[in-house]
N, C-alpha and C positions, 0 to 999 in steps of 0.2 A: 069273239074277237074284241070287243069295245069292254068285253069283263078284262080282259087281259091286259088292254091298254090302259085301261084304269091301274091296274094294280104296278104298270112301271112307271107310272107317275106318279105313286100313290107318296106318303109323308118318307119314307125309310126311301125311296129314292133319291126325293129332293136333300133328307139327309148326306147321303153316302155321293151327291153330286156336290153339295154345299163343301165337306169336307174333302174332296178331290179334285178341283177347282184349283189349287194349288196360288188361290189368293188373298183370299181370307175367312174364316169359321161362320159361317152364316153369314155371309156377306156384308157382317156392318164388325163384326171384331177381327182384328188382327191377330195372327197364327202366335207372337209371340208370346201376347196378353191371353189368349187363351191356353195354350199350354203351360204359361204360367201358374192361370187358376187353373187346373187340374194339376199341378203339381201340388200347389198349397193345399188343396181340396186333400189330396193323399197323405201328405206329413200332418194334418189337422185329425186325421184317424189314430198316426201314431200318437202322436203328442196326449190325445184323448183318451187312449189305450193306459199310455204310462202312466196317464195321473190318475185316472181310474182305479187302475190296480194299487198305485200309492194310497188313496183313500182307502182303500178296503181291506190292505195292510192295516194300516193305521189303525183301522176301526176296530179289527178281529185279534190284533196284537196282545200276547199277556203280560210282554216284558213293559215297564215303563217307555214312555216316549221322550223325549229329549226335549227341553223346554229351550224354544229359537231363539228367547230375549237372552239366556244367559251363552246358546251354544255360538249367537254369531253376533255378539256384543263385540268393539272394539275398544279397546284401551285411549282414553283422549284425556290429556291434561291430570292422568293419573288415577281418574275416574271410568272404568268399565260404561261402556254408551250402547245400550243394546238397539240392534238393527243400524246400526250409524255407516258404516260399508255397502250395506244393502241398500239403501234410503240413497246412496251417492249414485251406484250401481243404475237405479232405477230413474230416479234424476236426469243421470245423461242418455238414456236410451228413450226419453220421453225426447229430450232439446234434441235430440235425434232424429225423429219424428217430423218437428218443425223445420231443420233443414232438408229433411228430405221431402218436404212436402211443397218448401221455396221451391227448393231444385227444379220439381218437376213444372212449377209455376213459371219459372223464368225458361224451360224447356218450350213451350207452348209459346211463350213470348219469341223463342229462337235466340236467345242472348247466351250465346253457348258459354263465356268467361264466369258470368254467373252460375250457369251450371257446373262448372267446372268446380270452382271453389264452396258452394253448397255442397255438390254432391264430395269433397274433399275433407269435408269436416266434419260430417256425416261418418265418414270413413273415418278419420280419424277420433272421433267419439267411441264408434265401432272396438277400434281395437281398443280402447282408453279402457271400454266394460269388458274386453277380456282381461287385459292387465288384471286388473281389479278383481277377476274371477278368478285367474289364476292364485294372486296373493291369495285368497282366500282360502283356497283348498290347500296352499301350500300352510296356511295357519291351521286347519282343519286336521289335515294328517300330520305334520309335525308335531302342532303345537297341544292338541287337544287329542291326540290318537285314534282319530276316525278315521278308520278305513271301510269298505266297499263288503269286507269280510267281518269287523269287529268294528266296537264302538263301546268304549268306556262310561258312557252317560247315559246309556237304556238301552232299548231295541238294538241287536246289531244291523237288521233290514234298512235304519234310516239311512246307513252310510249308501248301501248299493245302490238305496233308491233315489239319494239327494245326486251321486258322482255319475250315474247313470241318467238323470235327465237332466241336471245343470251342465253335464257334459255337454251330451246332445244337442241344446240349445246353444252353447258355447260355439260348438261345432259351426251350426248355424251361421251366427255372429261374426263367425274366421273367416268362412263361406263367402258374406255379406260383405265384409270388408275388400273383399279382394275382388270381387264382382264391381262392386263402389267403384274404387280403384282403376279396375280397367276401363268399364265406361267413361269415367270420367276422364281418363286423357283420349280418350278415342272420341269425346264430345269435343275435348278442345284441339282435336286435329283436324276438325270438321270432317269428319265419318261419317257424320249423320243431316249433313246439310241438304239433302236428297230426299229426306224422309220430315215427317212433324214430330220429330223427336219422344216418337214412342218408348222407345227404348228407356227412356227415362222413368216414364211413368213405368213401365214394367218392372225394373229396378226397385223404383218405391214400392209396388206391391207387393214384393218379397220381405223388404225393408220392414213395411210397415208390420207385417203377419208376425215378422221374429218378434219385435218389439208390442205384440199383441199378446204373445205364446209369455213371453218375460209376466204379463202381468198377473196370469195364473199361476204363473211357478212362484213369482211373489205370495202371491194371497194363497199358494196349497202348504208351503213350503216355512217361508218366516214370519205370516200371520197366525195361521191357525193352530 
């Protein structure tokens, strides 16, 4: 009997009670922020997965590889400026970063108008780097004849593998924006007056991962 009752006490109860409680994941994080990080935790496999396989490409490839400086150089003042689009791209998903990290700073304060217009520029940054991404592929397949199947400048694989996780990540970033967006007029209709403005911080931690996931696709992709 006292072996028994050991064992419905034992750590895998206190678990499977901590998670059914229906108030928060071990009793000191909130159900949002942790299914959060197990969401990021899971897209952190893919992401890992695709650049992985991008490296190993790369490496075993026999066709020539595409040199970044010349393939995503932009035209400025009639002088070709290699990485100059990317370099902008990355720029504002950094000052992105910083608003989104006000944001949640003035969230904890409860000054929701603040939050409101951080977390709105943030967004608007957001889309500013897909704009930006889009012109670029639209220069990539028009302009340079890279596509997904074919690629005029070496490897055909770099096309599938550049449109296939700059997508992805793009994807992301649309995600992000519209997520932004909605919290943030749901902060300034005071939604969340009730609560210490978790919701914010959970927001930035998605925020912050895409624009984490940005700076290895930079360093796999237009440095190396």
């Amino acid at each position: 009997m006292a072996e028994a009752a050991h064992e419905e006490s034992g750590p895998l109860t206190t678990i499977v009670n901590d998670w059914s409680s229906d108030v928060s994941t071990f009793k000191a994080v909130p159900w949002g922020k942790a299914m959060m990080w197990i969401f990021l935790l899971s897209d952190t496999f893919i992401f890992t997965s695709f650049l992985v396989s991008y490296m190993t490409v790369r490496m075993t490839s026999t066709d020539p590889w595409p040199e970044p400086s010349a393939v995503f150089a932009l035209e400025f003042l009639g002088t070709p400026v290699p990485l100059l689009l990317i370099a902008i791209m990355t720029f504002i998903l950094i000052t992105s970063s910083g608003t989104m990290a006000m944001a949640v700073n003035m969230g904890y304060a409860r000054r929701k108008k603040q939050v409101f217009w951080l977390m709105l520029a943030t967004a608007l940054l957001g889309a500013s780097f897909v704009g930006m991404q889009a012109f670029e592929w639209t220069k990539l397949i028009t302009g340079e004849g890279v596509k997904a199947w074919t690629n005029p400048m070496g490897s055909a694989q770099f096309g599938s593998f550049f449109f296939m996780i700059t997508g992805f990540h793009g994807l992301h970033v649309s995600a992000g924006v519209v997520y932004l967006a909605i919290v943030a007029w749901r902060v300034l209709r005071g939604k969340y007056e009730h609560t210490n403005y978790e919701i914010v911080e959970i927001t930035g931690l998605y925020w912050h991962f895409v624009d984490l996931v940005w700076v290895f696709i930079f360093a796999f992709f237009y440095l190396w």
